[in-house]
mmCIF file of the N, C-alpha and C atoms, coordinates in Angstrom:
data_MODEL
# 
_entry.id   MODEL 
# 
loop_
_atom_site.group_PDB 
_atom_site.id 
_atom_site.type_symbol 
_atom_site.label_atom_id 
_atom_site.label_alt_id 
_atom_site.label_comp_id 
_atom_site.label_asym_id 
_atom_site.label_entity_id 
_atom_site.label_seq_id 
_atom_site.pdbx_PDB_ins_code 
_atom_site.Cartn_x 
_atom_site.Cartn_y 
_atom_site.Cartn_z 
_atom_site.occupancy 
_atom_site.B_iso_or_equiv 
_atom_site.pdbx_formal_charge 
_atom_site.auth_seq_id 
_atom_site.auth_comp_id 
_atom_site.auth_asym_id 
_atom_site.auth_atom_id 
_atom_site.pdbx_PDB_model_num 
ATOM 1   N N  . UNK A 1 1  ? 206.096 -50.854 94.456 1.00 0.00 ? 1  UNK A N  1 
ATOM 2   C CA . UNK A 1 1  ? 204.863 -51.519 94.776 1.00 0.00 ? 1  UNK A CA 1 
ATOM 3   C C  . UNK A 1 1  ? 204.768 -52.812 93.948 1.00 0.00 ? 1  UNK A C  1 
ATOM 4   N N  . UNK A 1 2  ? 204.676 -53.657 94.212 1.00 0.00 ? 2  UNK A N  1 
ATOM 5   C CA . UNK A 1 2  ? 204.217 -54.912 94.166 1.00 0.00 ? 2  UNK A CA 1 
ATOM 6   C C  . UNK A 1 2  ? 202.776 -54.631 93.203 1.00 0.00 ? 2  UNK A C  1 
ATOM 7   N N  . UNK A 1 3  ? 202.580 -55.517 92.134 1.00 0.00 ? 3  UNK A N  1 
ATOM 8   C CA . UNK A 1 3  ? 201.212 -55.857 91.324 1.00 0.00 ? 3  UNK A CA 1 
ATOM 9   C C  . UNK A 1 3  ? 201.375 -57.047 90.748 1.00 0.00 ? 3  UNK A C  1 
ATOM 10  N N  . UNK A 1 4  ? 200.216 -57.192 90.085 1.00 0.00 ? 4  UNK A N  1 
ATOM 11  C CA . UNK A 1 4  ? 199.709 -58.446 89.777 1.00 0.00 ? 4  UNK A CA 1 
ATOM 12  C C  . UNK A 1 4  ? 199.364 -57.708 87.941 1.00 0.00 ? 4  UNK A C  1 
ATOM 13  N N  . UNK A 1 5  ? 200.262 -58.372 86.543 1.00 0.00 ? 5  UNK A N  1 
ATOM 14  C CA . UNK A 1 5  ? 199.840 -58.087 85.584 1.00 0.00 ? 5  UNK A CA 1 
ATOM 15  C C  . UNK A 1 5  ? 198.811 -59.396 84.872 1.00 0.00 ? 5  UNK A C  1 
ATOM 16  N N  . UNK A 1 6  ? 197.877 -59.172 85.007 1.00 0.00 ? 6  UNK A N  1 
ATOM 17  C CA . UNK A 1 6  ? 196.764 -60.816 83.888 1.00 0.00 ? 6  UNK A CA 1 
ATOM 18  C C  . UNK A 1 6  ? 196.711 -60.332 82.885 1.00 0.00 ? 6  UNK A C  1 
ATOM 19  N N  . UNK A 1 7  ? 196.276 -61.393 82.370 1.00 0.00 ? 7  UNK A N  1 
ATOM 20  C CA . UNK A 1 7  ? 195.274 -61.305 80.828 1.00 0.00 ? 7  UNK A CA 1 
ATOM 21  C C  . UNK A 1 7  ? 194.278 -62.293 80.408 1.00 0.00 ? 7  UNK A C  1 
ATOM 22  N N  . UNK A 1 8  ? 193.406 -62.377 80.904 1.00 0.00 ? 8  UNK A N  1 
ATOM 23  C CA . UNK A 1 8  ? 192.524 -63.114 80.574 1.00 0.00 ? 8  UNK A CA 1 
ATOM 24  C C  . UNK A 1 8  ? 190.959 -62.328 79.942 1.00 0.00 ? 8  UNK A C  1 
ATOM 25  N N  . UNK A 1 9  ? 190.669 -62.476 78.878 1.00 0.00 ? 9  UNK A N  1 
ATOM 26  C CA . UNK A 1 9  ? 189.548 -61.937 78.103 1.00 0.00 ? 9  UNK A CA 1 
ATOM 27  C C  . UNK A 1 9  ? 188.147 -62.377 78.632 1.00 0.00 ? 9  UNK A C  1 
ATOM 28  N N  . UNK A 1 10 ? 188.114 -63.799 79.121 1.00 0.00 ? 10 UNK A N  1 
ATOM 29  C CA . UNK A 1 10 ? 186.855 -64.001 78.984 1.00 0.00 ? 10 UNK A CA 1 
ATOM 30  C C  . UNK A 1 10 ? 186.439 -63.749 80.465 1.00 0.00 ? 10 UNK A C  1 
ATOM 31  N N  . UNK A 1 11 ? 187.318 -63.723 81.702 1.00 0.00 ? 11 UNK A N  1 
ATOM 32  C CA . UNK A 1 11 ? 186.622 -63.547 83.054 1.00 0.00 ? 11 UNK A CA 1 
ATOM 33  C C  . UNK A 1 11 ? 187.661 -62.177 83.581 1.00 0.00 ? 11 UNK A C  1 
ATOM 34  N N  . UNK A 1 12 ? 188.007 -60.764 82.404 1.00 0.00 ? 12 UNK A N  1 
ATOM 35  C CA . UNK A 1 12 ? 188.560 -59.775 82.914 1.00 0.00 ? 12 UNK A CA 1 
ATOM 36  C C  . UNK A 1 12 ? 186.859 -59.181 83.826 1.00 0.00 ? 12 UNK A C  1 
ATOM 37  N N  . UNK A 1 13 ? 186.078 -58.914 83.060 1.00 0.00 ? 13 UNK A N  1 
ATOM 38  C CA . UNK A 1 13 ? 184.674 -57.831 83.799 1.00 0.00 ? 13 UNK A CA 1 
ATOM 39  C C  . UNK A 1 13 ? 184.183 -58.893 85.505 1.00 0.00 ? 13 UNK A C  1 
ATOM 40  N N  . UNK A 1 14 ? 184.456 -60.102 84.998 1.00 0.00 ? 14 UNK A N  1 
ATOM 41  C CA . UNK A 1 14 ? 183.727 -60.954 86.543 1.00 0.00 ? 14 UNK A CA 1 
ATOM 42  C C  . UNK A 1 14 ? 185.609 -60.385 87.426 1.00 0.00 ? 14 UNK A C  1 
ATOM 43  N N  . UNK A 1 15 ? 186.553 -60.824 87.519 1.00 0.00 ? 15 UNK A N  1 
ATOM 44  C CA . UNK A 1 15 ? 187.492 -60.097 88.237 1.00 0.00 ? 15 UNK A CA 1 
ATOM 45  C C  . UNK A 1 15 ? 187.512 -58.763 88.356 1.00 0.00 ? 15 UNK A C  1 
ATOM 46  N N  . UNK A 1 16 ? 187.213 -58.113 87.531 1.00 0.00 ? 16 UNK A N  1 
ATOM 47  C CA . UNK A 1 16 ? 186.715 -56.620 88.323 1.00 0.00 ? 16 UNK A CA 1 
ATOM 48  C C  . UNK A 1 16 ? 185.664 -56.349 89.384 1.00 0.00 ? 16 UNK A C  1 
ATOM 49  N N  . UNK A 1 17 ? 184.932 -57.152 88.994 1.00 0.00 ? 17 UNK A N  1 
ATOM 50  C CA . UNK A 1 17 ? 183.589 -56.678 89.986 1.00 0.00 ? 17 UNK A CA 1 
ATOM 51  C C  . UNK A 1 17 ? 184.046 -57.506 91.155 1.00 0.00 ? 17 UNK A C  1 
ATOM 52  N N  . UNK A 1 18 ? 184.870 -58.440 91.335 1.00 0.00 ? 18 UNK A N  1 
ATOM 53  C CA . UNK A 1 18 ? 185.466 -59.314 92.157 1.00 0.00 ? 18 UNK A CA 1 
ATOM 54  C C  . UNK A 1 18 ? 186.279 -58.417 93.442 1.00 0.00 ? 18 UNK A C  1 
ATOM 55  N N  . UNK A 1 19 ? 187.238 -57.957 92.400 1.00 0.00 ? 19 UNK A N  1 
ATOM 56  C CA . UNK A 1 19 ? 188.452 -57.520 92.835 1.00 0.00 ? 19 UNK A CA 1 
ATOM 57  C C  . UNK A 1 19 ? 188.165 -55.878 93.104 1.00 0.00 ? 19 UNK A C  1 
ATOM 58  N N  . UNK A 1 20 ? 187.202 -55.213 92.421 1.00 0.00 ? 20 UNK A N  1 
ATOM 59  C CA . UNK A 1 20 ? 186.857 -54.249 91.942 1.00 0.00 ? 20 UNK A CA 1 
ATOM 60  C C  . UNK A 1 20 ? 188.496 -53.312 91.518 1.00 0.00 ? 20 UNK A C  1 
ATOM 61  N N  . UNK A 1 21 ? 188.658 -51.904 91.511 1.00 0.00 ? 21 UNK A N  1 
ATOM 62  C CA . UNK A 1 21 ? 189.600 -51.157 90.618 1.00 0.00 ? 21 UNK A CA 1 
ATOM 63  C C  . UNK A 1 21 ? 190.711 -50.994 91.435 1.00 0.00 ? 21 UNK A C  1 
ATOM 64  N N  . UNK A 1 22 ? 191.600 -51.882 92.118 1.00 0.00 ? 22 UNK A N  1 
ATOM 65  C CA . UNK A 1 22 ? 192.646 -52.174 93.113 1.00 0.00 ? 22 UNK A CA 1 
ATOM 66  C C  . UNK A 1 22 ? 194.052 -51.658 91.881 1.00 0.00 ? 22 UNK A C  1 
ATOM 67  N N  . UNK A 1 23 ? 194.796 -50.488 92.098 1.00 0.00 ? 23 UNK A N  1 
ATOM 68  C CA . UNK A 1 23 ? 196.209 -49.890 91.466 1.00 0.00 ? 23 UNK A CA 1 
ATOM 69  C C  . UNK A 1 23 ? 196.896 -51.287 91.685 1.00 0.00 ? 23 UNK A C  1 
ATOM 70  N N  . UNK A 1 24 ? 197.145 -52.304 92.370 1.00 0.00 ? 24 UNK A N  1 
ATOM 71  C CA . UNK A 1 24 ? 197.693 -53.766 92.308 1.00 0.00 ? 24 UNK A CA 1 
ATOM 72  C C  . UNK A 1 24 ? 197.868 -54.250 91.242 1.00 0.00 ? 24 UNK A C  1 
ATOM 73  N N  . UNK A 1 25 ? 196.729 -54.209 90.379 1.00 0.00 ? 25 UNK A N  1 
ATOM 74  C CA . UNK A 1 25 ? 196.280 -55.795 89.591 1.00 0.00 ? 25 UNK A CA 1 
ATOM 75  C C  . UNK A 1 25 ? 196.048 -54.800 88.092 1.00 0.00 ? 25 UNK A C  1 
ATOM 76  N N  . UNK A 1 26 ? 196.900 -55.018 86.951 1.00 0.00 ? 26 UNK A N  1 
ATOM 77  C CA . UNK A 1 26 ? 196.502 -54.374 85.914 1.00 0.00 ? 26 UNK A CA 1 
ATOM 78  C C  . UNK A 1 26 ? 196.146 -55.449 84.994 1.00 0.00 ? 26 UNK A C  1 
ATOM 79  N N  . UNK A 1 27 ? 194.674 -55.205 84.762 1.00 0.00 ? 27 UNK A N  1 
ATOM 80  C CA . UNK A 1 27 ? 194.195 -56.436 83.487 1.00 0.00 ? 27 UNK A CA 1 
ATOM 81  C C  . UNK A 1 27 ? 194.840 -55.568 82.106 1.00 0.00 ? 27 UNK A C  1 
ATOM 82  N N  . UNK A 1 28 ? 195.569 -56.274 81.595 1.00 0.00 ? 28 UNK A N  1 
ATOM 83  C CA . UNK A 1 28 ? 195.988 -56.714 80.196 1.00 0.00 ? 28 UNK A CA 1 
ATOM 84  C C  . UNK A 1 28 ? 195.123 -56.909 78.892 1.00 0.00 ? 28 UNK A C  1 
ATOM 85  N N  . UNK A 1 29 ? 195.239 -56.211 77.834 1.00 0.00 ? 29 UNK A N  1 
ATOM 86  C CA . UNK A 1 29 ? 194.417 -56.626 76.430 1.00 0.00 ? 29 UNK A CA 1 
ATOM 87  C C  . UNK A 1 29 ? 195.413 -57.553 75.714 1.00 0.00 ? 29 UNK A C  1 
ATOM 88  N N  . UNK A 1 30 ? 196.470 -58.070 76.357 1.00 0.00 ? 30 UNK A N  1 
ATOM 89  C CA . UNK A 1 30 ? 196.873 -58.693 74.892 1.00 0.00 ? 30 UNK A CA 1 
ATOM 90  C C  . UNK A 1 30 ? 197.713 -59.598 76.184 1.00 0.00 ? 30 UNK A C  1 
ATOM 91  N N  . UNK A 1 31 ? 198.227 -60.922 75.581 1.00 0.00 ? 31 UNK A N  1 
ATOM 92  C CA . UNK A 1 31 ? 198.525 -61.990 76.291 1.00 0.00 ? 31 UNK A CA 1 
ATOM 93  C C  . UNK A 1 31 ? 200.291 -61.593 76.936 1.00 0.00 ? 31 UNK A C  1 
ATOM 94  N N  . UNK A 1 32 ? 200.660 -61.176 75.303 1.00 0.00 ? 32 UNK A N  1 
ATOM 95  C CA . UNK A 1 32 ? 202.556 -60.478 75.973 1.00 0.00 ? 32 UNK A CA 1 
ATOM 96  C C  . UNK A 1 32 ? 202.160 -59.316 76.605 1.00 0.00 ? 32 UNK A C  1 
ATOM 97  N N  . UNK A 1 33 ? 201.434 -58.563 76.880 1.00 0.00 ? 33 UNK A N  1 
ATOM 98  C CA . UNK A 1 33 ? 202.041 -57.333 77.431 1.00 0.00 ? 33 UNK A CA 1 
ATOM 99  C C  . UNK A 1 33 ? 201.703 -57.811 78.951 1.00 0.00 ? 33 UNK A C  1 
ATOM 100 N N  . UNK A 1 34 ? 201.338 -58.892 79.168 1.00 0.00 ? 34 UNK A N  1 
ATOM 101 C CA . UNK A 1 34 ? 201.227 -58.915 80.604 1.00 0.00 ? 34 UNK A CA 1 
ATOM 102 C C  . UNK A 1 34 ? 202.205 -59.479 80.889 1.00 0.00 ? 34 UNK A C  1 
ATOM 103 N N  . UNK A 1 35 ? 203.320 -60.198 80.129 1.00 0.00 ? 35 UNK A N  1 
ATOM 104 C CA . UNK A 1 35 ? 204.252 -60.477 80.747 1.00 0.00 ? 35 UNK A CA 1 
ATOM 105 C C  . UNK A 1 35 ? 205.640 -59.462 80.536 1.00 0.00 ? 35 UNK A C  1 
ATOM 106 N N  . UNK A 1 36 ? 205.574 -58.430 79.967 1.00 0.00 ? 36 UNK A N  1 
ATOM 107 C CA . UNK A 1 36 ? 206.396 -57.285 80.402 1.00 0.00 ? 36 UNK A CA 1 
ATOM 108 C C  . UNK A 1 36 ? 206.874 -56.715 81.559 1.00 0.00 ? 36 UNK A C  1 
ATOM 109 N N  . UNK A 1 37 ? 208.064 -56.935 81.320 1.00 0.00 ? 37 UNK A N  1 
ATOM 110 C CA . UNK A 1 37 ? 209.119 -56.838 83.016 1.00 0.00 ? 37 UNK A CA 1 
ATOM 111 C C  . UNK A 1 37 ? 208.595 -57.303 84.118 1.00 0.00 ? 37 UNK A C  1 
ATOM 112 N N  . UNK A 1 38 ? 207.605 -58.803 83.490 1.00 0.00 ? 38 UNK A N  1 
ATOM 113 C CA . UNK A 1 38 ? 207.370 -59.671 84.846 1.00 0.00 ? 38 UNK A CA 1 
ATOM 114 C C  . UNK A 1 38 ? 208.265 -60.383 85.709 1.00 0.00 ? 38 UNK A C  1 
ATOM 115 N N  . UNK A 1 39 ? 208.431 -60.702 86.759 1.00 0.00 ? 39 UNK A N  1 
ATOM 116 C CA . UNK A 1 39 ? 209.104 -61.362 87.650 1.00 0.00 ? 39 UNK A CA 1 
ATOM 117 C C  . UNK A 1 39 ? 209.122 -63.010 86.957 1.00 0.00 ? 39 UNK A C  1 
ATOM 118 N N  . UNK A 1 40 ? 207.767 -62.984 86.770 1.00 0.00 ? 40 UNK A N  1 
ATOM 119 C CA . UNK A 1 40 ? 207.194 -64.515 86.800 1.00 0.00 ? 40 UNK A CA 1 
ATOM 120 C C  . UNK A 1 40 ? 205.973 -64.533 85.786 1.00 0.00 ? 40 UNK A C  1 
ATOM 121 N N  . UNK A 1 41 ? 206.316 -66.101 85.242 1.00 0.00 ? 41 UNK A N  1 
ATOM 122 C CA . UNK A 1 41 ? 204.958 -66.262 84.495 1.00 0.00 ? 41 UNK A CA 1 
ATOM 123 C C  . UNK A 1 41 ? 204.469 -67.249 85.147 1.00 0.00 ? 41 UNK A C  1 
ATOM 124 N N  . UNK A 1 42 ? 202.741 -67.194 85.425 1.00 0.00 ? 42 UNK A N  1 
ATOM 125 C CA . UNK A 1 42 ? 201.985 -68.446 85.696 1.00 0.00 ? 42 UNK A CA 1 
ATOM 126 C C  . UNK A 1 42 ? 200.987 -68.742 84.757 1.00 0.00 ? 42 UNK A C  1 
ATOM 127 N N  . UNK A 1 43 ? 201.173 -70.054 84.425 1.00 0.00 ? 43 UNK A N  1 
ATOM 128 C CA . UNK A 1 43 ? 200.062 -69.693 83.035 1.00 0.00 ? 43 UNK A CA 1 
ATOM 129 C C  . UNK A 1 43 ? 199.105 -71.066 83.607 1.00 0.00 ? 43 UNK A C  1 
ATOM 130 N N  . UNK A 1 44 ? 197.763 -70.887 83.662 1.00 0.00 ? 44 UNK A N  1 
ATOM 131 C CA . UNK A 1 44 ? 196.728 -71.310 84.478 1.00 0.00 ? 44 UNK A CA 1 
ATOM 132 C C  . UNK A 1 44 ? 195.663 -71.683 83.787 1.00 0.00 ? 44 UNK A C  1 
ATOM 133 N N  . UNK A 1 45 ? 195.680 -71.662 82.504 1.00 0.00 ? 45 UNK A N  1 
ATOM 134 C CA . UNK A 1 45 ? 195.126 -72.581 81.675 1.00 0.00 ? 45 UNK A CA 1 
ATOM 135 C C  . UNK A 1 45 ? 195.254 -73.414 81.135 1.00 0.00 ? 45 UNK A C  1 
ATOM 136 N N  . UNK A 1 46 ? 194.189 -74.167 79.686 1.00 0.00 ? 46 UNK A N  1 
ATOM 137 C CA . UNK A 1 46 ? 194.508 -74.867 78.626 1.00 0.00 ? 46 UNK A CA 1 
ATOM 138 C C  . UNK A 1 46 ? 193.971 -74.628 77.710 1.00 0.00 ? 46 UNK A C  1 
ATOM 139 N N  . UNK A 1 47 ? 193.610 -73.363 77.366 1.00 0.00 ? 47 UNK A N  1 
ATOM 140 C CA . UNK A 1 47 ? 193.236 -72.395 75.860 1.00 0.00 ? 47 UNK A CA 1 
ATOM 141 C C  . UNK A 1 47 ? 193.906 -72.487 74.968 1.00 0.00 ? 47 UNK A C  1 
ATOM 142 N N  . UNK A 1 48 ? 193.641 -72.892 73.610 1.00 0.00 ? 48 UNK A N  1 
ATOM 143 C CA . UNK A 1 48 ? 194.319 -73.175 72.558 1.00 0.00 ? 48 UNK A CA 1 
ATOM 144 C C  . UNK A 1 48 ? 195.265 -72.111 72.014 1.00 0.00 ? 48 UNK A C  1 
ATOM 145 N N  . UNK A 1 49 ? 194.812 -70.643 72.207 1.00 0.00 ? 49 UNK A N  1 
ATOM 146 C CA . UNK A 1 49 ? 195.624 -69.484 72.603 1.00 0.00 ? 49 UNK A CA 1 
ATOM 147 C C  . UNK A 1 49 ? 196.711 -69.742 73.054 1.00 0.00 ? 49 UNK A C  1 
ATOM 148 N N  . UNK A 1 50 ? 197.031 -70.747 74.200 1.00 0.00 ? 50 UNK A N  1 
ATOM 149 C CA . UNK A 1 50 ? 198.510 -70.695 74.876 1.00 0.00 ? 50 UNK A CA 1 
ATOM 150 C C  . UNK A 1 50 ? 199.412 -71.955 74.769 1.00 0.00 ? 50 UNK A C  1 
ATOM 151 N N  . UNK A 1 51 ? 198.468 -72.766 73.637 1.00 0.00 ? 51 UNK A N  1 
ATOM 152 C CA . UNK A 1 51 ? 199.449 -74.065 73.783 1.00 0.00 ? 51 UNK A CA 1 
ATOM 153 C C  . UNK A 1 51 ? 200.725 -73.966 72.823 1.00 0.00 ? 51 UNK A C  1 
ATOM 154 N N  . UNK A 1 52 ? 200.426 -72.786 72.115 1.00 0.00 ? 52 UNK A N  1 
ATOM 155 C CA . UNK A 1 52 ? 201.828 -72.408 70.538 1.00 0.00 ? 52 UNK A CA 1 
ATOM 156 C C  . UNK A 1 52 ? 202.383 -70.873 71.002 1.00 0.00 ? 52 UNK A C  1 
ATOM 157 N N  . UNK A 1 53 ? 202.153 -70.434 72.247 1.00 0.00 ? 53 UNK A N  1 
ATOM 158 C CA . UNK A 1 53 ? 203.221 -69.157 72.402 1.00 0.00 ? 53 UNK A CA 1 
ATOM 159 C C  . UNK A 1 53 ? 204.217 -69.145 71.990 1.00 0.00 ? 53 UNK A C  1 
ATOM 160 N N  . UNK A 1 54 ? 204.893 -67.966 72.038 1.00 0.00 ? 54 UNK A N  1 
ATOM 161 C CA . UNK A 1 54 ? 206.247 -67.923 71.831 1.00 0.00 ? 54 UNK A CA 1 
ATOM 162 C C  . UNK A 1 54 ? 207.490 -67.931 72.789 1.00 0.00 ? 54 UNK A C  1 
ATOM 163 N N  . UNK A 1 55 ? 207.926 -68.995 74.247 1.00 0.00 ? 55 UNK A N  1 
ATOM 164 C CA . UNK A 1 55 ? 208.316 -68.457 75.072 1.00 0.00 ? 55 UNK A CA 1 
ATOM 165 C C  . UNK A 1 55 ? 209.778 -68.220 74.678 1.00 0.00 ? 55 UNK A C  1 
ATOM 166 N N  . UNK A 1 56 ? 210.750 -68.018 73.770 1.00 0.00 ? 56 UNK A N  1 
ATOM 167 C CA . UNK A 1 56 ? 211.332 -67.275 73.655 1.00 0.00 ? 56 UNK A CA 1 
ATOM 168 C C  . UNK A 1 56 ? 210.903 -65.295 73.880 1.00 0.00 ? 56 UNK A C  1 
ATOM 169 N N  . UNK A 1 57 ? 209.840 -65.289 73.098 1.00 0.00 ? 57 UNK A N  1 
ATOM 170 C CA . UNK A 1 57 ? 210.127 -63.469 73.126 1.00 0.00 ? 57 UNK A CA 1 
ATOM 171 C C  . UNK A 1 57 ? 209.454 -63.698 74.652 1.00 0.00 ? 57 UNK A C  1 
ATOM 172 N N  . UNK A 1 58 ? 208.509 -64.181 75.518 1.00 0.00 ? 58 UNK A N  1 
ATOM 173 C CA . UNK A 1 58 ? 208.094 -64.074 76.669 1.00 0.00 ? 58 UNK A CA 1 
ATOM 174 C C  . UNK A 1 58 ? 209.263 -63.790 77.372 1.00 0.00 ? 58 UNK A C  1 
ATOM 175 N N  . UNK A 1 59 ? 210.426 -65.098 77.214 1.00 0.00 ? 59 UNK A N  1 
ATOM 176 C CA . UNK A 1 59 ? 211.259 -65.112 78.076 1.00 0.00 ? 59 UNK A CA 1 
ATOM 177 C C  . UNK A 1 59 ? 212.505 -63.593 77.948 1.00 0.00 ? 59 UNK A C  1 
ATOM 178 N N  . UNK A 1 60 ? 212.221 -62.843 76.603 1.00 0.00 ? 60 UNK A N  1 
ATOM 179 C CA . UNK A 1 60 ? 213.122 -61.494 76.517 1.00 0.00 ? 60 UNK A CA 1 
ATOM 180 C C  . UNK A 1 60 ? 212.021 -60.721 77.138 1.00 0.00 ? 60 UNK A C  1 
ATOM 181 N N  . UNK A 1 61 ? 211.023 -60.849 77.498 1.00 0.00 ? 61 UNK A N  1 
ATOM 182 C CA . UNK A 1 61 ? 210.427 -59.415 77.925 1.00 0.00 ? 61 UNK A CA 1 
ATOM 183 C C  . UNK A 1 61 ? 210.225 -59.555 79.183 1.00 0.00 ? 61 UNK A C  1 
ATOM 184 N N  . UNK A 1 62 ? 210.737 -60.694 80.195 1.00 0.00 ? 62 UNK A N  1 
ATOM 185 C CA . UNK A 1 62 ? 210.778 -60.876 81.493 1.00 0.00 ? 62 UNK A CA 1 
ATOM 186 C C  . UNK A 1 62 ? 211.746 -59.828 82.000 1.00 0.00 ? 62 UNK A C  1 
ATOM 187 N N  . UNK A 1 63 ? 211.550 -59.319 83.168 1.00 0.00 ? 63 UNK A N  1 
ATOM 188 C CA . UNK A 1 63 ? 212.227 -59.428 83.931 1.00 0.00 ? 63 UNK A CA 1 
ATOM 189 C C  . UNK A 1 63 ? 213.187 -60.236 84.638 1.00 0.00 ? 63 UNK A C  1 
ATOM 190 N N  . UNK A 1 64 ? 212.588 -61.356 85.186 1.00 0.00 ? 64 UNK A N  1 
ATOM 191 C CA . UNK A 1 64 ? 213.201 -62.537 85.704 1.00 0.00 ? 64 UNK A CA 1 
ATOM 192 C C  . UNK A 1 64 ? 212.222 -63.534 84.956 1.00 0.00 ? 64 UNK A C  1 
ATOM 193 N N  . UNK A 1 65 ? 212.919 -64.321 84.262 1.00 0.00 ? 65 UNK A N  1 
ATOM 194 C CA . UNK A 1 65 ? 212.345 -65.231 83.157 1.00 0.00 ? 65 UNK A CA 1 
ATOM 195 C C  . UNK A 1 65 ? 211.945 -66.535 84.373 1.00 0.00 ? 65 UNK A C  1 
ATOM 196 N N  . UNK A 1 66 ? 210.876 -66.674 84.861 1.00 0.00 ? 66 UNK A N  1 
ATOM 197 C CA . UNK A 1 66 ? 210.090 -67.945 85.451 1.00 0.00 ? 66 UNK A CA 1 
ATOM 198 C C  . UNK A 1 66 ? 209.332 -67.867 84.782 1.00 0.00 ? 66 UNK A C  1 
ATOM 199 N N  . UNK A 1 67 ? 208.722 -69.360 84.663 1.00 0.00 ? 67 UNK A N  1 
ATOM 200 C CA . UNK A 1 67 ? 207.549 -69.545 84.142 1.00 0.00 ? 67 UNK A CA 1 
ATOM 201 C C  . UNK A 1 67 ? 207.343 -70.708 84.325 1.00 0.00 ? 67 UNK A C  1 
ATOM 202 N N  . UNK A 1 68 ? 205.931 -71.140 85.312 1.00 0.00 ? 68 UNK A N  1 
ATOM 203 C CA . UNK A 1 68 ? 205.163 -71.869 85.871 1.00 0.00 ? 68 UNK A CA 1 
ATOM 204 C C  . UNK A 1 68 ? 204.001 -72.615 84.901 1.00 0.00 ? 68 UNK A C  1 
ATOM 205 N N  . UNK A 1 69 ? 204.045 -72.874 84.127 1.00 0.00 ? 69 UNK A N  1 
ATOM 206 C CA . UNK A 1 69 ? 202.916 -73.791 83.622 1.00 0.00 ? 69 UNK A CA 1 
ATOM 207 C C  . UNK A 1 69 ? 201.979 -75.410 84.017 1.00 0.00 ? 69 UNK A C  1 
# 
């Protein structure tokens, strides 16, 4: 099955009530574990949070190391 892993803190509760509790889409507490054995990264912000990641370890915990910024 096909899903969708996020992580976003400040609009996870408005995407639930959105999306409501779909087995698809697993919201994430922490920024790497959503990219665990991802296909792909899309990163869709400009939060000061994501401008100093680490995409080395991102890119070891891919699956298929993309990443869309």
């Amino acid at each position: 099955m096909e899903r969708i892993q996020c992580f976003d803190p400040e609009a996870k509760a408005f995407h639930r009530k959105l999306f409501g509790e779909d087995e698809r889409i697993v919201y994430s507490d922490r920024s790497y574990d959503a990219v665990q054995d991802a296909d792909a990264l899309l990163l869709l912000t400009e939060w000061d949070e994501f401008r100093n990641v680490n995409f080395e370890t991102i890119q070891t915990s891919m699956r298929t190391p993309v990443i869309i910024d």
